[in-house]
NULORO-150194 format. One record per residue (C-alpha): residue in one letter; x, y, z. Coordinates in steps of 0.02 Angstrom, whole numbers, padded with zeros to 5 digits, always signed. Layout:
<rs>
aXYZ ...
</rs>
This chain:
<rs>
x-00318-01938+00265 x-00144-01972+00210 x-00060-01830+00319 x-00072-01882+00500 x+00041-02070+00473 x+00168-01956+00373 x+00181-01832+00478 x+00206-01977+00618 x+00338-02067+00527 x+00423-01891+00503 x+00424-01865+00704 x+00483-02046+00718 x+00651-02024+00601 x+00702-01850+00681 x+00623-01881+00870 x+00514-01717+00847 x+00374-01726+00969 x+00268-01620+00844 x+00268-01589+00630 x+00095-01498+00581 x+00061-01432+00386 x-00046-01275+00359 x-00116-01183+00204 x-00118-01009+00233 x-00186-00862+00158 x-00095-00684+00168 x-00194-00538+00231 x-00085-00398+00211 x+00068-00428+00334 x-00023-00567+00415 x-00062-00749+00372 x-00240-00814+00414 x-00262-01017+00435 x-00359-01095+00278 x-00311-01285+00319 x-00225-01369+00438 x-00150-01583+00457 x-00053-01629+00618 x+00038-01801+00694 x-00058-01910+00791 x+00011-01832+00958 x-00030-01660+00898 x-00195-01710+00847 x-00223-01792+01005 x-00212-01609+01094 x-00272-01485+00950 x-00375-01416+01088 x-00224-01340+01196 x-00095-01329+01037 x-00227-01210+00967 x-00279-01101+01124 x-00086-01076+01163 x-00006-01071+00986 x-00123-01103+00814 x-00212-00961+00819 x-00187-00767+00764 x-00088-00705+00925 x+00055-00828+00846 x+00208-00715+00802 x+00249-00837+00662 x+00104-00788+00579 x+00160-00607+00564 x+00256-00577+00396 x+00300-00411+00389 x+00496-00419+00402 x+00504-00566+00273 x+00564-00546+00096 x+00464-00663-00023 x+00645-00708-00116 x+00660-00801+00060 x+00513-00877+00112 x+00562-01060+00044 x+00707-01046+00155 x+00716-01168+00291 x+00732-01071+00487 x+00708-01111+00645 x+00631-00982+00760 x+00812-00917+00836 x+00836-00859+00623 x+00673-00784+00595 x+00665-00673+00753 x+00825-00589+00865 x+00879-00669+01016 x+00774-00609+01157 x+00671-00511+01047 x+00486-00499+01141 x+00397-00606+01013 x+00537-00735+01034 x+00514-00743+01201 x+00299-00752+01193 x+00336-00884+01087 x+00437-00991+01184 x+00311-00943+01337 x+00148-01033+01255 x+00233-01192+01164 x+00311-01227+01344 x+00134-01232+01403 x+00132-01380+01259 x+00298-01468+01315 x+00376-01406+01169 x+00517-01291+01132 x+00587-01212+00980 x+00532-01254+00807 x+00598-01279+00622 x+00481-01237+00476 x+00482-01181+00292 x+00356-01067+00207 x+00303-01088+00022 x+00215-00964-00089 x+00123-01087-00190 x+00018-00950-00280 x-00020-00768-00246 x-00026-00727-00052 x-00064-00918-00065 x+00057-01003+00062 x+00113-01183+00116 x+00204-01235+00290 x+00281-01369+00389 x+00346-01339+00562 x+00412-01467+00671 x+00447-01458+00877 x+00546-01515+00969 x+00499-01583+01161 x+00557-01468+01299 x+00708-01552+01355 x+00760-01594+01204 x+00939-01530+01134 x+00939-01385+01020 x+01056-01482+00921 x+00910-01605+00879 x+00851-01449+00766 x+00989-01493+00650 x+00905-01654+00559 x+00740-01563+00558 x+00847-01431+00474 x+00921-01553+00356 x+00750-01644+00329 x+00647-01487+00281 x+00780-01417+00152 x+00769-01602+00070 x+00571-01575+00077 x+00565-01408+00024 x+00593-01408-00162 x+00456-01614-00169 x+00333-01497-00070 x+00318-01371-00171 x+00298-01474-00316 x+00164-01571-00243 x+00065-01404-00210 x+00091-01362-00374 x+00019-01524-00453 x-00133-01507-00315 x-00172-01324-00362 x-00189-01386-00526 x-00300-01530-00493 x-00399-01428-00383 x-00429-01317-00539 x-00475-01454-00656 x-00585-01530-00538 x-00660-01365-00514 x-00678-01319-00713 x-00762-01502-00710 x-00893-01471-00582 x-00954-01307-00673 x-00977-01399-00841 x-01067-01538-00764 x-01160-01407-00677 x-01190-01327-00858 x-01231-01468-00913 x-01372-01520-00813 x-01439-01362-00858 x-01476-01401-01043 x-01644-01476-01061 x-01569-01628-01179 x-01498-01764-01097 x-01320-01770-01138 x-01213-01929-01120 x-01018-01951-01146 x-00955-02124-01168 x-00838-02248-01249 x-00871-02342-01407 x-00920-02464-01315 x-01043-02383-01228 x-00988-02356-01051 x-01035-02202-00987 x-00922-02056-00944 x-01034-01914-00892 x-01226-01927-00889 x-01320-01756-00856 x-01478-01757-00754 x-01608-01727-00909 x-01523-01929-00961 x-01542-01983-00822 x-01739-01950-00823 x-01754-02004-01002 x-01663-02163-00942 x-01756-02194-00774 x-01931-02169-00854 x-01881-02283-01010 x-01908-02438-01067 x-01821-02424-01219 x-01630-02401-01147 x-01552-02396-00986 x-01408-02385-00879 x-01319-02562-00805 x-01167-02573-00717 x-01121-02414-00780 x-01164-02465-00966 x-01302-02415-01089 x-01422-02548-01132 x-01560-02587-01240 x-01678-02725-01197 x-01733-02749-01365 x-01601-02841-01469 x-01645-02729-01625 x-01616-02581-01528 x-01463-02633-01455 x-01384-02659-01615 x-01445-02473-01668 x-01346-02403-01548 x-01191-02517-01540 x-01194-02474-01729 x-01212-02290-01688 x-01083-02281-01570 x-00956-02370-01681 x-00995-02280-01843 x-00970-02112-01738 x-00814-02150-01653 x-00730-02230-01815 x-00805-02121-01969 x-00773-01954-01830 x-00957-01883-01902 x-01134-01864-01845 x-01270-01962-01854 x-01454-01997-01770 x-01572-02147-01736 x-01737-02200-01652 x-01760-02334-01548 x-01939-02381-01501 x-02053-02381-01616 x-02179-02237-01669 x-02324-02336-01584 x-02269-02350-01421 x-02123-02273-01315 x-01968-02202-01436 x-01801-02116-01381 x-01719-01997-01505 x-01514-01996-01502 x-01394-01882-01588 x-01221-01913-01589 x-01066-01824-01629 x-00876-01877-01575 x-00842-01785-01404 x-00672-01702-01484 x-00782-01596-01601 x-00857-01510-01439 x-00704-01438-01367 x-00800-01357-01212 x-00837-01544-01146 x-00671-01625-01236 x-00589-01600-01056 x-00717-01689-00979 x-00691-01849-01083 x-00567-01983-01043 x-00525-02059-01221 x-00496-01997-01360 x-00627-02100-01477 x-00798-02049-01353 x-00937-02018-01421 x-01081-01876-01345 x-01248-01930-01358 x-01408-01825-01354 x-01557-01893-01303 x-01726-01827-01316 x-01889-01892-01250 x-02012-01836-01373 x-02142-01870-01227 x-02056-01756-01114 x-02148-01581-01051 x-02021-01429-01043 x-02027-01360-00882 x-02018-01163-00951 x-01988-01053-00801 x-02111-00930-00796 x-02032-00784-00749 x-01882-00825-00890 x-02025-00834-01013 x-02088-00654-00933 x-01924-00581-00943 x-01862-00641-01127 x-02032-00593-01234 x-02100-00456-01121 x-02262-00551-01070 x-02364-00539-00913 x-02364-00664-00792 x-02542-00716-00849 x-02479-00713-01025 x-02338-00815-00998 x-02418-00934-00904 x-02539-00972-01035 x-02385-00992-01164 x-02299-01124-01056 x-02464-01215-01059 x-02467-01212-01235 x-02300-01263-01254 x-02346-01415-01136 x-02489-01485-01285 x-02647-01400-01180 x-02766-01310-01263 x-02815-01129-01221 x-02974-01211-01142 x-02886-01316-01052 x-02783-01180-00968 x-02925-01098-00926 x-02997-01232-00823 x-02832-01254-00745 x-02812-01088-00686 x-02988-01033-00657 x-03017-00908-00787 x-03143-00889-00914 x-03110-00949-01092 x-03134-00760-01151 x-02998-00707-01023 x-02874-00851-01076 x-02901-00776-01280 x-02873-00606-01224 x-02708-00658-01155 x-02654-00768-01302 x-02677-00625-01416 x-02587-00476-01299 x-02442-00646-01310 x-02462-00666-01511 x-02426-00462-01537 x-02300-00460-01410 x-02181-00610-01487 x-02232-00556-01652 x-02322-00705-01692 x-02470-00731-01812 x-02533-00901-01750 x-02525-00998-01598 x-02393-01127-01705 x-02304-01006-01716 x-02279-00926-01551 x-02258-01110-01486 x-02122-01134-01635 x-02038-00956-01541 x-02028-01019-01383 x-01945-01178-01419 x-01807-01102-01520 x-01780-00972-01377 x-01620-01011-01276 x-01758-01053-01139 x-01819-01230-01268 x-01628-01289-01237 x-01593-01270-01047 x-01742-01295-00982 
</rs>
């Protein structure tokens, strides 16, 4: 959003009638358009500029004859190709169709046949000796612009590493919470986020956990503090056995070093919450796949694991009660298992019980 009023201030200072910056990517001696910012004016007529000159036919975007010791060199379009060479010449043919003549660019190789560029343009009429402050203005650009590109690949990157562990993240079947001591909340996977919205025991405010119960508030302020300052783990309940209850583990977010990145003090805390109430939603096929049950078989297990009864499954589903045994005892030999506790007890300590 930034780009266009820079690039408009730049065409003020030097009187270039056009400044555009492109990412490029290099496919073998050619470089293919990944991104592309312009000044206002340019903007204004993207439609033309990119029929006559920002497209593939541009000799510009042709490579071949440049070293890569040279590409953050500053050149206008009378260095980079010889005078009345053919591609010169096609050049100069299409950005007259624009009004402009000539232009003035540098090329960065930001990463592997990863490129930057700025080009500016003169209008038609103008002086060729009007190249020599966008000259002078690139080369005192050239080494800041690179820089910056560097410092954006890198946030790119991080971002990037910290959208696939949230993405991990709201895999796990826990609900996982990163925050400060005093409890405002860094990262919240999805399986918190239903513990929280179906709770009445804690809750999210303002971007703060909360417990409407004053006893249960102090519970977890304590928690929080006692983890951040003593750097160990420890669990509570809040609730009470009778009626709703929310179990939390916490550890100090620098023990877990594949979510450390994710935190933004040192002192946070990770809580994991668990809804004893909750029904694991065991993927079927998963289930199929990891014990070497049929579908029928592992259908009845996820049932089981849910609190229903083998009668109860066989209601569900239709089958007779005899047909629902048979398949809980092909599932018992095939996991191993001796009793249906047991084969329950399986299932939950599979890597299925924690991501799901």
């Amino acid at each position: 959003d930034r780009w266009q009023p820079f690039l408009d201030g730049i065409c003020n200072a030097i009187d270039a009638k056009s400044a555009v910056v492109q990412i490029f990517q290099r496919n073998g001696s050619q470089l293919q358009q990944q991104w592309c910012a312009r000044d206002s004016h340019s903007t204004a007529n993207a439609a033309q500029h990119d029929a006559w000159v920002n497209n593939e036919r541009n000799p510009r975007l042709n490579i071949a004859g440049l070293s890569p010791s040279i590409l953050p060199q500053v050149m206008t379009d009378r260095d980079r190709f010889a005078r009345n060479a053919p591609a010169l010449l096609e050049l100069q043919r299409r950005l007259a169709h624009l009004g402009l003549r000539g232009g003035v660019g540098v090329i960065i190789e930001v990463e592997p046949l990863h490129y930057f560029s700025m080009i500016l343009h003169g209008g038609l009429d103008d002086a060729e000796e009007n190249d020599k402050r966008g000259v002078a203005l690139l080369e005192a650009l050239a080494p800041h612009l690179r820089q910056a590109c560097i410092i954006s690949l890198k946030l790119l990157k991080s971002w990037r590493n910290e959208t696939v562990h949230a993405a991990i993240a709201n895999r796990l079947r826990t609900g996982l919470i990163l925050c400060t001591p005093a409890g405002k909340v860094q990262l919240c996977n999805d399986s918190a986020r239903a513990v929280i919205a179906h709770s009445q025991v804690i809750s999210l405010s303002g971007g703060m956990l909360r417990c409407p119960r004053i006893a249960d508030q102090r519970l977890l302020s304590g928690l929080l503090s006692k983890v951040s300052q003593e750097s160990s783990s420890s669990a509570i309940r809040i609730g009470s056995l009778e009626g709703e209850e929310v179990q939390i583990i916490a550890q100090p977010a620098a023990v877990m070093s594949t979510i450390w990145h994710l935190c933004r003090q040192e002192d946070s805390v990770a809580l994991f919450l668990v809804d004893p109430d909750q029904k694991p939603a065991f993927p079927i096929e998963a289930i199929s796949n990891l014990f070497g049950l049929a579908p029928a078989e592992a259908r009845l297990v996820v049932a089981l694991c849910q609190g229903k009864s083998v009668i109860d499954h066989a209601h569900a589903r239709g089958i007779s009660i005899g047909t629902a045994r048979v398949h809980l005892k092909r599932a018992l030999a095939k996991t191993n298992s001796r009793r249906q506790g047991e084969l329950v007890g399986k299932i939950y300590g599979s890597v299925l019980g924690h991501i799901h």
